[in-house]
LOLOZA-668146 format. One line per field, with one value per residue (C-alpha): residue in three letters; x, y negated, z negated; residue number from 1. Coordinates in nm, 2 decimals. Layout:
<pts>
resn	c(ALA	...) $
u	c(X	...) $
v	c(Y	...) $
w	c(Z	...) $
resi	c(NUM	...) $
</pts>
This chain:
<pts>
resn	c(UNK	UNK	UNK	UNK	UNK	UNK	UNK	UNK	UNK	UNK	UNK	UNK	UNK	UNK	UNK	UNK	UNK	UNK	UNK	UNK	UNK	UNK	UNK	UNK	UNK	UNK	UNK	UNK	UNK	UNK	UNK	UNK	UNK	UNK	UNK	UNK	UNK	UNK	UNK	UNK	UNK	UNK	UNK	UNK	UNK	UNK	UNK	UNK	UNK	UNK	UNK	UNK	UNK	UNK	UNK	UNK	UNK	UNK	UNK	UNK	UNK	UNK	UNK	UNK	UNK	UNK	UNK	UNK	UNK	UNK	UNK	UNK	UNK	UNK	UNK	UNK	UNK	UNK	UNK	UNK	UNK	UNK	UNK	UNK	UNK	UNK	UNK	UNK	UNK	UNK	UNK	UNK	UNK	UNK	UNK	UNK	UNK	UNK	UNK	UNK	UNK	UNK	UNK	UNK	UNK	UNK	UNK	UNK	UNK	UNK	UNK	UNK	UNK	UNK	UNK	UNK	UNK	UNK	UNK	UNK	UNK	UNK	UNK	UNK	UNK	UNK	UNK	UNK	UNK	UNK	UNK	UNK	UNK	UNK	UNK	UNK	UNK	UNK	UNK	UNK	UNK	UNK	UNK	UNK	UNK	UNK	UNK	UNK	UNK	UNK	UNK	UNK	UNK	UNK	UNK	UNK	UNK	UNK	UNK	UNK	UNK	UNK	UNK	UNK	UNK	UNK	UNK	UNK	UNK	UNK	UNK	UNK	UNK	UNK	UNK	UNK	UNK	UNK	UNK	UNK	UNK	UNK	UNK	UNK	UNK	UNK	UNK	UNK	UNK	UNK	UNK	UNK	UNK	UNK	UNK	UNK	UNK	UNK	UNK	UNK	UNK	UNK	UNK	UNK	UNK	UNK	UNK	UNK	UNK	UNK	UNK	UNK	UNK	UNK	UNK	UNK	UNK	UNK	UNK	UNK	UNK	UNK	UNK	UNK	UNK	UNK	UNK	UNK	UNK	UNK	UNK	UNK	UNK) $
u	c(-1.52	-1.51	-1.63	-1.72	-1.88	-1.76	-2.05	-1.87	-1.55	-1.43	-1.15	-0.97	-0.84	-0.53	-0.56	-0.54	-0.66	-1.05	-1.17	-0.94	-1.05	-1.40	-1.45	-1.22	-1.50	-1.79	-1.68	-1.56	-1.91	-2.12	-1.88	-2.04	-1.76	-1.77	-1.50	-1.36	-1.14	-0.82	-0.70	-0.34	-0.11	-0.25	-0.63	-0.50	-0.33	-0.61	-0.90	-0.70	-0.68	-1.08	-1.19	-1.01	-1.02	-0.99	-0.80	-0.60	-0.51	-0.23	-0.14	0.24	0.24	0.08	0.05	0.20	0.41	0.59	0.42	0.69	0.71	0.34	0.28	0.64	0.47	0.14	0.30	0.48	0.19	-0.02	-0.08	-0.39	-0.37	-0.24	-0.20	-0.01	-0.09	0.17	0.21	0.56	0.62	0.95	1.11	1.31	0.94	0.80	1.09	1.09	0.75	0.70	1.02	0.82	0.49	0.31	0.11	0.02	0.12	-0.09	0.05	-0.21	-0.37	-0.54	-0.89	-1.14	-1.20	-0.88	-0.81	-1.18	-1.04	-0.74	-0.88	-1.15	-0.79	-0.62	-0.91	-0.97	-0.63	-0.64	-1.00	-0.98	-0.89	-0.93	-1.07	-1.01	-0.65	-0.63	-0.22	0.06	0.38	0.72	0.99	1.01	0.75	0.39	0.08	-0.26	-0.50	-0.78	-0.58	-0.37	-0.07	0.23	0.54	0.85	1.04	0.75	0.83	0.51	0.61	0.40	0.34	0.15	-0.12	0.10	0.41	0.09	0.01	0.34	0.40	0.11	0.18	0.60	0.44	0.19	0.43	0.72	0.97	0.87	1.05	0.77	0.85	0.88	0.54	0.31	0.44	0.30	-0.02	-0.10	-0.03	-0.13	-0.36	-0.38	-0.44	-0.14	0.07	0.36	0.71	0.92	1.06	0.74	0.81	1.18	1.12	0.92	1.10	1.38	1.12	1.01	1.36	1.43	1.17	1.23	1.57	1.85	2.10	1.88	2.21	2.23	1.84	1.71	1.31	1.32	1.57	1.63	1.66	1.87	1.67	1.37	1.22	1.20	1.11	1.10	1.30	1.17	1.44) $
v	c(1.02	0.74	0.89	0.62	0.23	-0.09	-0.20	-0.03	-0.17	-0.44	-0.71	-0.89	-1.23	-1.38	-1.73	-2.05	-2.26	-2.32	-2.37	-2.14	-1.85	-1.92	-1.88	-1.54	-1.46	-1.54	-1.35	-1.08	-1.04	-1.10	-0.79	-0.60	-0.61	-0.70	-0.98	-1.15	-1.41	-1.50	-1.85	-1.79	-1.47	-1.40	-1.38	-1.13	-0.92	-0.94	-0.88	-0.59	-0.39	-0.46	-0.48	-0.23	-0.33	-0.11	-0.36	-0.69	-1.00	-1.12	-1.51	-1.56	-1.90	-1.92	-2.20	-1.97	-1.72	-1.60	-1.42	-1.14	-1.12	-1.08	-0.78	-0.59	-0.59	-0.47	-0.21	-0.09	0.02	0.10	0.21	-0.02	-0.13	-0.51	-0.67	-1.01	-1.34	-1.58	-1.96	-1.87	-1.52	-1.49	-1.18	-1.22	-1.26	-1.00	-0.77	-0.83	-0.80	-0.44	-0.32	-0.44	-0.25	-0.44	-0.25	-0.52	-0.83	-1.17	-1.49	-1.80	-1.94	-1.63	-1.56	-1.39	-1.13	-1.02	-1.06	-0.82	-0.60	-0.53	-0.47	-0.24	-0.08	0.01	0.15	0.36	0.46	0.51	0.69	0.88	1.25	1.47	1.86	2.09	2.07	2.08	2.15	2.03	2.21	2.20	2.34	2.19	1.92	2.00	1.75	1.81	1.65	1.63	1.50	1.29	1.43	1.50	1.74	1.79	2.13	2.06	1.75	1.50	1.20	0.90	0.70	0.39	0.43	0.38	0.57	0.86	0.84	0.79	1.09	1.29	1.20	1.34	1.64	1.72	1.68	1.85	1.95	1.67	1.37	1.05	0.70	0.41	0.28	0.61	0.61	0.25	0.33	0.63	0.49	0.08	0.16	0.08	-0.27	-0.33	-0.62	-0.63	-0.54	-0.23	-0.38	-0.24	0.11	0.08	-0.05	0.23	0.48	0.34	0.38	0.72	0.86	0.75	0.93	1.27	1.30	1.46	1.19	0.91	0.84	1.16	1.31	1.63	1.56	1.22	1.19	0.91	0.98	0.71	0.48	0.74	0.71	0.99	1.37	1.60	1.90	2.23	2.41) $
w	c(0.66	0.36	0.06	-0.13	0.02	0.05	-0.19	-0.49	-0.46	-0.73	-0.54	-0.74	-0.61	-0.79	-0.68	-0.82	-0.57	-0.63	-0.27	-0.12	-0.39	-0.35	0.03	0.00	-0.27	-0.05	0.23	0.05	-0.10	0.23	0.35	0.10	-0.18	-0.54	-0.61	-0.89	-0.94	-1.14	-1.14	-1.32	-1.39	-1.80	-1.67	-1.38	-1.61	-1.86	-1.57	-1.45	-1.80	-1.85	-1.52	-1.30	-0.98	-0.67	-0.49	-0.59	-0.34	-0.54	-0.41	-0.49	-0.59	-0.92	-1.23	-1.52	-1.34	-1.04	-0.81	-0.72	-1.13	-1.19	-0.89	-1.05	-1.37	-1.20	-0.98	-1.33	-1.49	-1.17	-0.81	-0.77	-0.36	-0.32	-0.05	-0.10	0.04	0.07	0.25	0.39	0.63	0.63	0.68	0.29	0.13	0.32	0.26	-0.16	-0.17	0.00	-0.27	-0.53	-0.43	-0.18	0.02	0.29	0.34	0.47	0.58	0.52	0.70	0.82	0.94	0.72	0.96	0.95	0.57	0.56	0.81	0.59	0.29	0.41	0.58	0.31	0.07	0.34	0.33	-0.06	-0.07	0.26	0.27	0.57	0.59	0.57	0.47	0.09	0.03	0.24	0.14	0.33	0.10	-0.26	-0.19	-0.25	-0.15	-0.35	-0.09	-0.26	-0.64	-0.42	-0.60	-0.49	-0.67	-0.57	-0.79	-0.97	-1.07	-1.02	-0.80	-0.86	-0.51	-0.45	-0.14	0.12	0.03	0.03	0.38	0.49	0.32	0.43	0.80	0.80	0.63	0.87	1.16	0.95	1.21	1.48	1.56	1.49	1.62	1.44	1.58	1.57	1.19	1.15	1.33	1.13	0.79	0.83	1.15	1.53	1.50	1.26	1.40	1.14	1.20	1.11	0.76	0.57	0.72	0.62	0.35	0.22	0.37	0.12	-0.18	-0.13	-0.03	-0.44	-0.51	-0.34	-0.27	-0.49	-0.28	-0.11	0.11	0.25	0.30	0.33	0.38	0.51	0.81	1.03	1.38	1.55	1.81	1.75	1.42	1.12	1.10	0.81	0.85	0.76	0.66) $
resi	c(1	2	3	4	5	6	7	8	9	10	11	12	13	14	15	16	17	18	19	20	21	22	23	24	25	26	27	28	29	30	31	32	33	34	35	36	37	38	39	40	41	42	43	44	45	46	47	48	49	50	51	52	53	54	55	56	57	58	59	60	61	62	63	64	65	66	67	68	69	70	71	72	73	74	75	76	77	78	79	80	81	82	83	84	85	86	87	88	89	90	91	92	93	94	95	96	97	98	99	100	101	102	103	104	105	106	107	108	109	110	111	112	113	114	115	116	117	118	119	120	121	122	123	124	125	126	127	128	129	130	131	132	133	134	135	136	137	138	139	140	141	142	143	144	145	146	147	148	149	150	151	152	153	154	155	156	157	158	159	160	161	162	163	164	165	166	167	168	169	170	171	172	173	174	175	176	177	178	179	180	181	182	183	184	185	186	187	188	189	190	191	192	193	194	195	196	197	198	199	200	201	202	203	204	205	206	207	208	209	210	211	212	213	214	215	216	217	218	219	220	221	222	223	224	225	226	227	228	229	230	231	232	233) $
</pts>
């Protein structure tokens, strides 16, 4: 169950195209959101520190900066969910901007249901947490459900939403193979049509993040053809 509405959540769109910003805006607000909008990289960054938003859609073309330079800075001093909107797919852009933080990814022109549906997908992803578990634990790593906080040796990891649920997912099933797909169902939900980069990509982030040797892994393991599993022991 959500435990907080759509109606309280501030988006903030980082676009500096007028007509395109204002129809996000519209829908976004007839979906029950609060949004906001920031025409060039030094109003974001200033709308961020005052406003706090719960969510950014962060356009990668901007007037003042680059786009992959604004959302590194972004992700440097915070976890706030983006998702990233960009006029080109390609599998490079997609790839640099999950390494730099991204947590979704949305190639224009899109529909505004979907771009709704994704943003009401990952704040449920950040704001979500399931009972009755409170504490996941498998060895050295320790998950705080309801703090969202993770320590590994008690050192506190900091993770961006969807490093969390991938997280949360391999330690559930600790000791189980999970495919590729059932991994990208759980974390980015059923209706997710992207392609394994984001998972691997990911994967990549967190193993630097948890692993003594992220070449050779101990919690995260890839399993040839399969997908990943967390061992146990």
């Amino acid at each position: 169950m959500a435990t907080t509405s759509s109606a309280t959540k501030l988006v903030l769109i980082v676009e500096d195209d007028d007509s395109t910003a204002e129809v996000i805006k519209f829908f976004l607000m007839d979906a029950g959101f609060r949004a906001q909008v920031a025409d060039d990289g030094q109003r974001a960054t200033t709308m961020i520190a005052r406003q706090r938003p719960d969510l950014i859609l962060l356009d990668l073309h901007l007037p003042d900066v680059q786009g992959v330079d604004l959302l590194r800075n972004i992700r440097a001093k915070s976890f706030i969910p983006m998702i990233v909107v960009s006029g080109t797919g390609s599998q490079a852009d997609k790839v640099a901007a999950f390494e730099l933080g991204a947590d979704d990814f949305i190639v224009k022109p899109f529909s505004m249901d979907e771009l709704i549906a994704r943003v009401r997908a990952l704040l449920r992803r950040v704001y979500w947490t399931p009972e009755p578990q409170t504490q996941l634990v498998v060895r050295q790593l320790e998950l705080n459900m309801p703090r969202r906080q993770a320590n590994i040796s008690n050192k506190k990891l900091h993770l961006t939403p969807i490093e969390y649920g991938i997280l949360v997912t391999l330690m559930r099933n600790s000791g189980t193979i999970i495919s590729h797909q059932d991994l990208l169902m759980a974390v980015w939900g059923e209706n997710y049509g992207g392609d394994y980069s984001v998972l691997r990509v990911n994967i990549s982030r967190l193993r630097l993040k948890l692993e003594e040797n992220p070449r050779f892994p101990r919690y995260i393991v890839t399993v040839p053809g399969q997908g990943y599993t967390m061992p146990n022991e």
